[in-house]
Backbone as a chain_set.jsonl record, in Angstrom:
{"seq": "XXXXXXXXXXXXXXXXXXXXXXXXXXXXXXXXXXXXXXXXXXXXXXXXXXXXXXXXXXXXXXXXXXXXXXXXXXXXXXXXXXXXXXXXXXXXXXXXXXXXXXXXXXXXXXXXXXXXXXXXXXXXXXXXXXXXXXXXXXXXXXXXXXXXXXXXXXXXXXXXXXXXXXXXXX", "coords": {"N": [[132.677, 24.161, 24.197], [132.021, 25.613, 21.227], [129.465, 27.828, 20.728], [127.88, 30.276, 19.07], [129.041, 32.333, 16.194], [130.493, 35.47, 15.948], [130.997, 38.68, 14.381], [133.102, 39.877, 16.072], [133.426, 38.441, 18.24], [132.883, 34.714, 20.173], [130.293, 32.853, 21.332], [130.549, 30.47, 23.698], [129.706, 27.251, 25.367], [129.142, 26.799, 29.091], [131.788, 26.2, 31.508], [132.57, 24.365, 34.113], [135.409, 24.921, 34.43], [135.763, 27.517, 33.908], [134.859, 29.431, 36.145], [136.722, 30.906, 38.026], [136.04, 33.273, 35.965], [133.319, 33.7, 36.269], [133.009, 34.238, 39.198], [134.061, 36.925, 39.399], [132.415, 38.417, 37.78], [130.05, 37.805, 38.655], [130.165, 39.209, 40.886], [130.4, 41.934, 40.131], [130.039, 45.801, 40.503], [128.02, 46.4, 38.946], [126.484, 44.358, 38.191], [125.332, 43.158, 40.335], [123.935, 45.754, 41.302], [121.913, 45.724, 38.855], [120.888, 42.696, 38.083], [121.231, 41.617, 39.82], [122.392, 40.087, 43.534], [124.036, 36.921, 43.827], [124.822, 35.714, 45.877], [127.253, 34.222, 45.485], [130.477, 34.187, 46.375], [132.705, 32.408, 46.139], [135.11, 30.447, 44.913], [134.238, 27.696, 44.904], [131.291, 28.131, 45.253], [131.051, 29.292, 43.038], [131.901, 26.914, 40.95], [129.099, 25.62, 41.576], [127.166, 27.201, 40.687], [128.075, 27.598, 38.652], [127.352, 24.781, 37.764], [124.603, 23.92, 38.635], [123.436, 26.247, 37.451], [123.881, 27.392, 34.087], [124.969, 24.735, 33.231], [122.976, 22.875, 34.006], [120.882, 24.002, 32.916], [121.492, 23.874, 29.795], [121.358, 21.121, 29.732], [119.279, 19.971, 30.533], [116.906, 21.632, 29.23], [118.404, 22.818, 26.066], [119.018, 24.535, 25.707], [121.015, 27.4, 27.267], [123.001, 30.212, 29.247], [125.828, 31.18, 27.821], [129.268, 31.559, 28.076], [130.474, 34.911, 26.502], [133.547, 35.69, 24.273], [136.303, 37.395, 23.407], [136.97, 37.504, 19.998], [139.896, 35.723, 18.389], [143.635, 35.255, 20.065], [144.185, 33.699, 22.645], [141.756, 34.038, 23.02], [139.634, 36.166, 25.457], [137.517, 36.053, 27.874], [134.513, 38.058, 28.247], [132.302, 38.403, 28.487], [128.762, 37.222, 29.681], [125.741, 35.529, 27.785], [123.297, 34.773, 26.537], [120.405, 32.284, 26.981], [117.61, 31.27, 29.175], [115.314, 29.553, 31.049], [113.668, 30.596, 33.258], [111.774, 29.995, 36.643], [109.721, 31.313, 37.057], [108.394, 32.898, 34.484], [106.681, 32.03, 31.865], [107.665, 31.962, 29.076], [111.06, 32.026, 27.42], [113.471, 33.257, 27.911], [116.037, 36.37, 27.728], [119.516, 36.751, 28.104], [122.425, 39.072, 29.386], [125.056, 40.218, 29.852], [128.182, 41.953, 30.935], [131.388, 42.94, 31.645], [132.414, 45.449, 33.27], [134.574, 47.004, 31.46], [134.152, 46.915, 29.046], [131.741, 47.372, 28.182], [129.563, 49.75, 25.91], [130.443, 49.249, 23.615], [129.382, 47.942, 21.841], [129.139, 45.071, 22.051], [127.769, 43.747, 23.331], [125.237, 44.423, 22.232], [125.592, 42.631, 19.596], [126.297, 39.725, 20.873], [123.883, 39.542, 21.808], [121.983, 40.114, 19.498], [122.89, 37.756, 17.834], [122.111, 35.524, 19.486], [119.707, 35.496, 19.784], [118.85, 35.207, 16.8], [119.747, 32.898, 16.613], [117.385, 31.55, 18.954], [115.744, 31.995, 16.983], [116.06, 30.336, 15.067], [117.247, 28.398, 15.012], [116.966, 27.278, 17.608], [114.186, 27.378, 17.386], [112.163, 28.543, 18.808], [109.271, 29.619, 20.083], [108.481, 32.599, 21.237], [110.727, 35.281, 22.713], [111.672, 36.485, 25.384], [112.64, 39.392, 27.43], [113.861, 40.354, 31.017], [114.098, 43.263, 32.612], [115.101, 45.621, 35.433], [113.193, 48.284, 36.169], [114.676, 50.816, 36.333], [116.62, 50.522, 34.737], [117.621, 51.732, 32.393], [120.189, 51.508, 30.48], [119.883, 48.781, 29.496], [117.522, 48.504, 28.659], [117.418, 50.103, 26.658], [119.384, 48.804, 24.986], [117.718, 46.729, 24.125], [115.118, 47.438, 22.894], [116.596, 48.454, 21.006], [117.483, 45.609, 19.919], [115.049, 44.905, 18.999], [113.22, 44.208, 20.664], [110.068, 45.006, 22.478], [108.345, 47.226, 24.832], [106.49, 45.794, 27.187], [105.11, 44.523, 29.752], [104.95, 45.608, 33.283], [105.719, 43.769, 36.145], [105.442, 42.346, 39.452], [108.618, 40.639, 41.071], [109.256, 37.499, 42.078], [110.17, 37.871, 44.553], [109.214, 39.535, 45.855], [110.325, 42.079, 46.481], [110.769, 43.452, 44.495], [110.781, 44.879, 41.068], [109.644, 43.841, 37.96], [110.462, 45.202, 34.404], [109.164, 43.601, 31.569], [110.121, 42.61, 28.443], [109.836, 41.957, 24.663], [109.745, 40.245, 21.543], [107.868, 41.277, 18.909], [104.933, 39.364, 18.001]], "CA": [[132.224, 24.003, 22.832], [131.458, 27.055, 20.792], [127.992, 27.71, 20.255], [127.863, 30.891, 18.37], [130.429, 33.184, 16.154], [129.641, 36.816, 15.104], [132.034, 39.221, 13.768], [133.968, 40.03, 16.7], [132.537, 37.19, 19.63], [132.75, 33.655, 20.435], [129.586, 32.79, 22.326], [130.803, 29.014, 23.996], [129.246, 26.702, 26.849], [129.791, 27.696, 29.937], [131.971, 24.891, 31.967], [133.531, 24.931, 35.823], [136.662, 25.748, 34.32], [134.811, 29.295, 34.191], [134.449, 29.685, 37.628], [137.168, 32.225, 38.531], [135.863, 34.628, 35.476], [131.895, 33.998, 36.977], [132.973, 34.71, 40.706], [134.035, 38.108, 39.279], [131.513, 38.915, 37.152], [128.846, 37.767, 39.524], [130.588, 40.153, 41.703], [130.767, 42.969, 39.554], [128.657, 46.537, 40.814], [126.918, 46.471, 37.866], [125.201, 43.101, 38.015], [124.443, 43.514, 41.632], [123.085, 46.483, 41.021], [120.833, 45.635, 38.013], [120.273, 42.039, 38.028], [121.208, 40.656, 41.737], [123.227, 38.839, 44.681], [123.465, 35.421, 43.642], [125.912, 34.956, 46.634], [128.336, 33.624, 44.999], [131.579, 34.758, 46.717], [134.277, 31.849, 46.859], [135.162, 29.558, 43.241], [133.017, 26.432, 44.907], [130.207, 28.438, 44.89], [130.733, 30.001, 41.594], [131.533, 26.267, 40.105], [128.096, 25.179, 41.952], [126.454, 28.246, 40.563], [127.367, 27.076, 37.065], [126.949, 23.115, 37.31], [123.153, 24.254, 38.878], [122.673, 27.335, 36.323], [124.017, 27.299, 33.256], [125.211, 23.5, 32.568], [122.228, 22.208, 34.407], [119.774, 24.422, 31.866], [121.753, 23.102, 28.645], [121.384, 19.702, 29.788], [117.836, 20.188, 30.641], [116.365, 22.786, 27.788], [119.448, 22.405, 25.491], [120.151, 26.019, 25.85], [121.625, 27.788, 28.308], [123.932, 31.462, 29.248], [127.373, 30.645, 27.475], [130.416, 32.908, 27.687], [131.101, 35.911, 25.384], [134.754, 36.421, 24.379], [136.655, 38.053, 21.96], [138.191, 36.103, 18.78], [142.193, 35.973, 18.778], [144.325, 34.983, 20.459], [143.157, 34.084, 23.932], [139.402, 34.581, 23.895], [139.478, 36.723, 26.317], [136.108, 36.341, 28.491], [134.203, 39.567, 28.123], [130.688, 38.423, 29.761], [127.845, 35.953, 29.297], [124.972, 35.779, 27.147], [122.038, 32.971, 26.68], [118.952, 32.259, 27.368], [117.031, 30.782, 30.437], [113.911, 29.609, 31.444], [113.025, 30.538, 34.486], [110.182, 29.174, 36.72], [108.259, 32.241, 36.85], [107.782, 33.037, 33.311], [106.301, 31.297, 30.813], [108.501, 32.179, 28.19], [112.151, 31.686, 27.326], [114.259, 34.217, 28.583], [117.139, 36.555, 26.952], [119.827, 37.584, 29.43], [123.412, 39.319, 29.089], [126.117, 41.154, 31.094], [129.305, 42.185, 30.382], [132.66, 43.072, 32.226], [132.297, 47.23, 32.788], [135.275, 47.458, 30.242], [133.855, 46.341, 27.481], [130.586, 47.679, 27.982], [129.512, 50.802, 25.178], [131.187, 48.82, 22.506], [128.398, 47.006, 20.835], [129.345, 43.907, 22.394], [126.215, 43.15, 23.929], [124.03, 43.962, 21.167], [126.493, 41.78, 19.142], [126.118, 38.69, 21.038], [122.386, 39.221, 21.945], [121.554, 39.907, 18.353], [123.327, 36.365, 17.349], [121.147, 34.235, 20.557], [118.227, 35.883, 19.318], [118.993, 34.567, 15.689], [119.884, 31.067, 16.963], [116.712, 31.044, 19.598], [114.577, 31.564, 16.35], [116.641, 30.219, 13.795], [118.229, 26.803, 15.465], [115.898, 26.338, 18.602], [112.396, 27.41, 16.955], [111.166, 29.372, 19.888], [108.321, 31.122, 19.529], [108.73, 33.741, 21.537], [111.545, 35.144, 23.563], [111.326, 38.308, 26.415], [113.745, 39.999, 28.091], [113.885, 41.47, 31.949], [115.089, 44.335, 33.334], [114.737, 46.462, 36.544], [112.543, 49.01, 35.608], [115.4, 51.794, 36.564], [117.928, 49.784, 34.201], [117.372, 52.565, 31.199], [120.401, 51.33, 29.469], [119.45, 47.687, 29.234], [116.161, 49.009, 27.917], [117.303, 51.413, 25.115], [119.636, 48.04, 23.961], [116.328, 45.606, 24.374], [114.656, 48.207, 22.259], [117.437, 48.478, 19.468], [117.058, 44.279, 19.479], [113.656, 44.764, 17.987], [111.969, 43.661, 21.509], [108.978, 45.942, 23.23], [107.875, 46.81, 26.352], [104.719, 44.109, 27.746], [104.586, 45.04, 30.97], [105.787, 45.737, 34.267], [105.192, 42.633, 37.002], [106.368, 42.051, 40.572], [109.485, 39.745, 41.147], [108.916, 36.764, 42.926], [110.897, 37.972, 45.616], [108.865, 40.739, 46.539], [110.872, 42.88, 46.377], [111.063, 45.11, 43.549], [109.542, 44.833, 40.04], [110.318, 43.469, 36.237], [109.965, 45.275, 33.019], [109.227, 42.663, 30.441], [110.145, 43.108, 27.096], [109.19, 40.605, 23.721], [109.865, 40.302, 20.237], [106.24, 40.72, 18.487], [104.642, 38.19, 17.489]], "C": [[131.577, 25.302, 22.354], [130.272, 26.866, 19.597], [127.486, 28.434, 19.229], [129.321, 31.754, 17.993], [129.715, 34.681, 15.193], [131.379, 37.446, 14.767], [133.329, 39.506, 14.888], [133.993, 39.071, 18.086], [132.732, 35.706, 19.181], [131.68, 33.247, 21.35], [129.698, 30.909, 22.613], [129.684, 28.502, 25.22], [130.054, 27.054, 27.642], [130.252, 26.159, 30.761], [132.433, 25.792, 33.375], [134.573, 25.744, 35.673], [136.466, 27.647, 34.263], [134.543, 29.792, 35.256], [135.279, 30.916, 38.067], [136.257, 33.841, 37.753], [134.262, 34.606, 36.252], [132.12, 34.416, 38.377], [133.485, 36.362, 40.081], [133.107, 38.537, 39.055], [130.203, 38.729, 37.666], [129.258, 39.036, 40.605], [130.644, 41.737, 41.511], [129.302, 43.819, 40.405], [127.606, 46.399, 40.199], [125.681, 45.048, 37.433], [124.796, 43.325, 39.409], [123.353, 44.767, 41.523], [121.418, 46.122, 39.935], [120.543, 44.191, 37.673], [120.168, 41.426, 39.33], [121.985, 39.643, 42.062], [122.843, 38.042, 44.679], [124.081, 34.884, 45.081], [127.02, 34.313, 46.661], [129.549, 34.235, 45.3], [132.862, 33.819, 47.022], [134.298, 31.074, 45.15], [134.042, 28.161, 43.405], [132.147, 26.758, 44.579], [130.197, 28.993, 43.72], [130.763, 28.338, 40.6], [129.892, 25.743, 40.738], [126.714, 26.347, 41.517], [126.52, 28.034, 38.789], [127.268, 25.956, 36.356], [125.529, 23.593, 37.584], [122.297, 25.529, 37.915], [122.958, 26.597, 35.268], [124.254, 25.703, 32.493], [123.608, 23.043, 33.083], [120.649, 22.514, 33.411], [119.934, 23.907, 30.839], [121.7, 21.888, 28.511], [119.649, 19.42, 29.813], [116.901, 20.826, 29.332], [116.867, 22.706, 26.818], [119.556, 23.892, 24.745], [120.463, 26.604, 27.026], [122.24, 29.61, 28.496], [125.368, 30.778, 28.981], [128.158, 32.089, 27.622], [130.877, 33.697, 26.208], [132.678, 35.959, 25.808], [134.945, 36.541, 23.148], [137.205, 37.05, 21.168], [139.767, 37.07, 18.827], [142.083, 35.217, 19.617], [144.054, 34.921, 22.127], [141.876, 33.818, 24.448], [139.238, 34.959, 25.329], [138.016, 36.324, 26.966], [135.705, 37.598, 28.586], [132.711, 39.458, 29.176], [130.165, 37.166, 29.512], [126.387, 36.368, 28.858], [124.063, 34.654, 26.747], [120.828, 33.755, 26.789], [118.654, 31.135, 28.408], [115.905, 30.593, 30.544], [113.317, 29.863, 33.117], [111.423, 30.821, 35.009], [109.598, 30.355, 37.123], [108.301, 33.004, 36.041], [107.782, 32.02, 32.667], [107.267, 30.985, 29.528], [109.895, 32.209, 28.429], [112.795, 33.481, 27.606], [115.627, 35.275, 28.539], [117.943, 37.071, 28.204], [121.313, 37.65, 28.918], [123.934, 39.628, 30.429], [127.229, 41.094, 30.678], [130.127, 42.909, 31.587], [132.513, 44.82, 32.218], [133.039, 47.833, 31.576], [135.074, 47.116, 29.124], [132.197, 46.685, 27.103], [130.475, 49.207, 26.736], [130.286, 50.698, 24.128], [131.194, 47.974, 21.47], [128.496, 45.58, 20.738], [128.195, 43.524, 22.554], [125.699, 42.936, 22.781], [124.726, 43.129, 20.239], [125.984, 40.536, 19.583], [124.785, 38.756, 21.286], [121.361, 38.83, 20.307], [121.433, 38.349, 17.902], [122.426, 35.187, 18.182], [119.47, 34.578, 19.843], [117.671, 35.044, 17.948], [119.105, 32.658, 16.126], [118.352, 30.614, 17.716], [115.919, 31.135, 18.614], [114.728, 30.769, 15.358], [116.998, 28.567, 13.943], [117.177, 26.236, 16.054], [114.399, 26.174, 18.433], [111.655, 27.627, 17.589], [110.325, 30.094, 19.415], [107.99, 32.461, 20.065], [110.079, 33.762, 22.549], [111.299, 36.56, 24.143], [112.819, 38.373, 27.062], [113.272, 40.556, 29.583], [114.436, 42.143, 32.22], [114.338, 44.928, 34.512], [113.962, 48.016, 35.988], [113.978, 51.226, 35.331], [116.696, 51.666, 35.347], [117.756, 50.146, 32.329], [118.627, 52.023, 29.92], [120.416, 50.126, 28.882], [118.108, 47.406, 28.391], [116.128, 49.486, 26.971], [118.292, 49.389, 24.315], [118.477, 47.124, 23.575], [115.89, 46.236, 23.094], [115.072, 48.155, 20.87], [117.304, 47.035, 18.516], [115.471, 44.429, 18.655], [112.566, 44.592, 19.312], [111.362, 45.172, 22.123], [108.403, 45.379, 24.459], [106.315, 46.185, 26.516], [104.383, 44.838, 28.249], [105.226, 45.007, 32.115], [105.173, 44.571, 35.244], [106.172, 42.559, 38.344], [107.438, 40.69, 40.275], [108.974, 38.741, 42.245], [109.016, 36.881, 44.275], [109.944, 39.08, 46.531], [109.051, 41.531, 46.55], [111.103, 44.607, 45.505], [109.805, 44.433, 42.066], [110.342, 44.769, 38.986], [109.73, 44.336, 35.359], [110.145, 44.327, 31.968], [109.194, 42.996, 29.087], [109.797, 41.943, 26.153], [109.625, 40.874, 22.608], [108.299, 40.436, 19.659], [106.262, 39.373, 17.859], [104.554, 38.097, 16.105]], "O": [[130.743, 25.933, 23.003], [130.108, 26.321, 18.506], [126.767, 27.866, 18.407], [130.292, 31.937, 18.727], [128.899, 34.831, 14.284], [132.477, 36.9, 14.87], [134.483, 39.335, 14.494], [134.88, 39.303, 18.907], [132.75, 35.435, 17.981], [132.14, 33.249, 22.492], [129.07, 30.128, 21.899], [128.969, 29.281, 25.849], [131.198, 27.472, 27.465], [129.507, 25.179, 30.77], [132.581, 26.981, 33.66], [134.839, 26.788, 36.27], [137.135, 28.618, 34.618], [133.84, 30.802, 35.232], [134.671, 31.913, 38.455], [135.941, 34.894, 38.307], [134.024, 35.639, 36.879], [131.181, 35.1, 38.786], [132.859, 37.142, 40.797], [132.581, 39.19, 39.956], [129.263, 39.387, 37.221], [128.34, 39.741, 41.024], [130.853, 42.579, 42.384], [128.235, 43.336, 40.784], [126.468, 46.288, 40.655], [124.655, 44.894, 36.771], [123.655, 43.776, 39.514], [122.136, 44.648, 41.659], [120.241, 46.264, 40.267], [119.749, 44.21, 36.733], [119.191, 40.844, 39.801], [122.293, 38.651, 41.402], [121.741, 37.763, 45.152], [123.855, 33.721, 45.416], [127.653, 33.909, 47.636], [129.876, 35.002, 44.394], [133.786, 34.115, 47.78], [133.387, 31.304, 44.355], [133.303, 27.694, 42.538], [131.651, 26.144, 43.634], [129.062, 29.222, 43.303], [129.959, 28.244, 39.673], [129.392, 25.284, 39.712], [125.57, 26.285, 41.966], [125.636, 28.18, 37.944], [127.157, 25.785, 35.142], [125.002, 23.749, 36.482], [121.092, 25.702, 37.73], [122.575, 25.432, 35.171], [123.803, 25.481, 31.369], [122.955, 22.836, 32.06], [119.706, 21.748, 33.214], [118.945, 23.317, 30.403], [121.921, 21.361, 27.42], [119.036, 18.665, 29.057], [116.264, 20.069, 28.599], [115.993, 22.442, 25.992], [120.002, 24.229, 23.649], [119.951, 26.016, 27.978], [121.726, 30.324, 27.635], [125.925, 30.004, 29.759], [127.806, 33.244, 27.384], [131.417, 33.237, 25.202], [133.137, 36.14, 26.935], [134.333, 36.156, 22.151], [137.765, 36.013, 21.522], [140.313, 38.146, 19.072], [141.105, 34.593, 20.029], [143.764, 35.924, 22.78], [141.257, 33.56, 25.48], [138.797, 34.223, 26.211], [137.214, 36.358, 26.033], [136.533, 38.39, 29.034], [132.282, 40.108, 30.129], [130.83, 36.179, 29.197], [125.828, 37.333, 29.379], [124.532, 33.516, 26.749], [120.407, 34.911, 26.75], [119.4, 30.159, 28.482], [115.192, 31.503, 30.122], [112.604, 29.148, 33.821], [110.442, 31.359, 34.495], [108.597, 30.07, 37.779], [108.268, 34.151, 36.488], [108.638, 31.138, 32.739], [107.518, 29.85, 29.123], [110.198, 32.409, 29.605], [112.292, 34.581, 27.376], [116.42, 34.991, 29.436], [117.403, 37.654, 29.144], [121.723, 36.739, 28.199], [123.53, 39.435, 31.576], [127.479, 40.134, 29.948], [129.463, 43.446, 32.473], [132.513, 45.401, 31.132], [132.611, 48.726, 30.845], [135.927, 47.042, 28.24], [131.591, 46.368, 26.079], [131.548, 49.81, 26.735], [130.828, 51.678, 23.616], [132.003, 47.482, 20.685], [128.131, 44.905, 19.776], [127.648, 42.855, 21.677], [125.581, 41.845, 22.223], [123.714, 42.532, 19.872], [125.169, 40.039, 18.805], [124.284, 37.712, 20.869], [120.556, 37.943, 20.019], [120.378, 37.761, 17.662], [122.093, 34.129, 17.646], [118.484, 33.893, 19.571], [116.601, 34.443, 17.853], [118.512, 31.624, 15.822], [117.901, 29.531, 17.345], [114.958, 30.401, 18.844], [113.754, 30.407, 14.699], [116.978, 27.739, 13.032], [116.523, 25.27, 15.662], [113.617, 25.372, 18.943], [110.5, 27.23, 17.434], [110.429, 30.987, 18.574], [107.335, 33.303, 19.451], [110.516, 32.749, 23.095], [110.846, 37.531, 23.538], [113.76, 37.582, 27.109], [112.265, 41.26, 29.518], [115.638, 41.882, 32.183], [113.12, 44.786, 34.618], [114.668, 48.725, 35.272], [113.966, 52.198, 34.576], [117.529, 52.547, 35.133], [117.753, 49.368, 31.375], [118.33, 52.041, 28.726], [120.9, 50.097, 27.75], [117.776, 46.433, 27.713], [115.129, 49.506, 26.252], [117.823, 48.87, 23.302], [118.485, 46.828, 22.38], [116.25, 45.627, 22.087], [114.389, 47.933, 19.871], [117.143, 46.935, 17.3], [115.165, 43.797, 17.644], [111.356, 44.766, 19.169], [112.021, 46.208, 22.209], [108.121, 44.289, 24.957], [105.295, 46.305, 25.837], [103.633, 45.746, 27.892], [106.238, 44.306, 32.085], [103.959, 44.436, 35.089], [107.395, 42.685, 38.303], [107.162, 39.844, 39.425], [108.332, 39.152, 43.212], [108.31, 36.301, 45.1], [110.079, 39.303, 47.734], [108.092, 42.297, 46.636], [111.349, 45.804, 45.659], [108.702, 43.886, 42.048], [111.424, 45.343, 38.868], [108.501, 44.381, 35.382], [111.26, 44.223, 31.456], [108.261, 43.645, 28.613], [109.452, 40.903, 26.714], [110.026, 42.037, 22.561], [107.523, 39.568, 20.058], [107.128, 38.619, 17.415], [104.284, 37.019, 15.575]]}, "num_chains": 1, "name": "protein.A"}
């Protein structure tokens, strides 16, 4: 079911039938690198990765990360784009990613722009943040272009490494 439409995007729910394009795109360097190994390496685990993510948030919250694709013929899948709550922040949560080939082509800020508009416009959030890896400069300059600013920097639950949090003002 298609959730949002911008000039060149379809942003839909995300169903099982999605599972081959999420076992890629969970796979891709570029999300390992800058957001992280979900593990997801066979189609079970990718549909069990988006009955427990994404459907299980829209059923719960009654938003979720839906798939970006192009309009035409097709709808190609290009990435995914939503929002999330996750249990260690407070606040609602903006999150993208995109396919390397389609990245530097104003896709992103495209569909982020449009969730942003819906999370204030439809869902009546009152605030929404963004994370990134503090190293993850060009996730930061688009964050930036969205209108959101940097908070603050905070450890990850994991231990591991560390969040830059970004926000819309208030």
């Amino acid at each position: 079911m298609m959730v949002l439409e911008t000039e060149r995007l379809t942003l839909r729910q995300m169903s099982e039938a999605d599972a081959a394009f999420m076992l890629g795109l969970l796979n891709e360097p570029s999300w390992l690198q800058n957001i992280g190994d979900r593990g997801v390496r066979t189609l079970a685990q990718a549909r069990d990765y988006i009955r427990q993510g994404p459907m299980a948030m829209l059923e719960g919250r009654g938003f979720s990360f839906y798939i970006v694709a192009l309009k035409g013929p097709g709808q190609t899948p290009i990435g995914m784009c939503g929002l999330t709550q996750r249990e260690f922040l407070a606040d609602v949560d903006l999150g993208y990613a995109l396919l390397p080939q389609y990245c530097g082509q104003g896709y992103a800020f495209e569909a982020a722009a449009a969730t942003l508009v819906y999370a204030k416009d439809v869902l009546k959030l009152p605030r929404v943040i963004a994370i990134t890896r503090p190293e993850n400069q060009v996730s930061q300059g688009l964050l930036r272009k969205l209108g959101l600013q940097w908070e603050c920097r905070r450890p990850h639950p994991d231990g591991n490494r560390e969040l830059d949090v970004f926000a819309l003002p208030c």
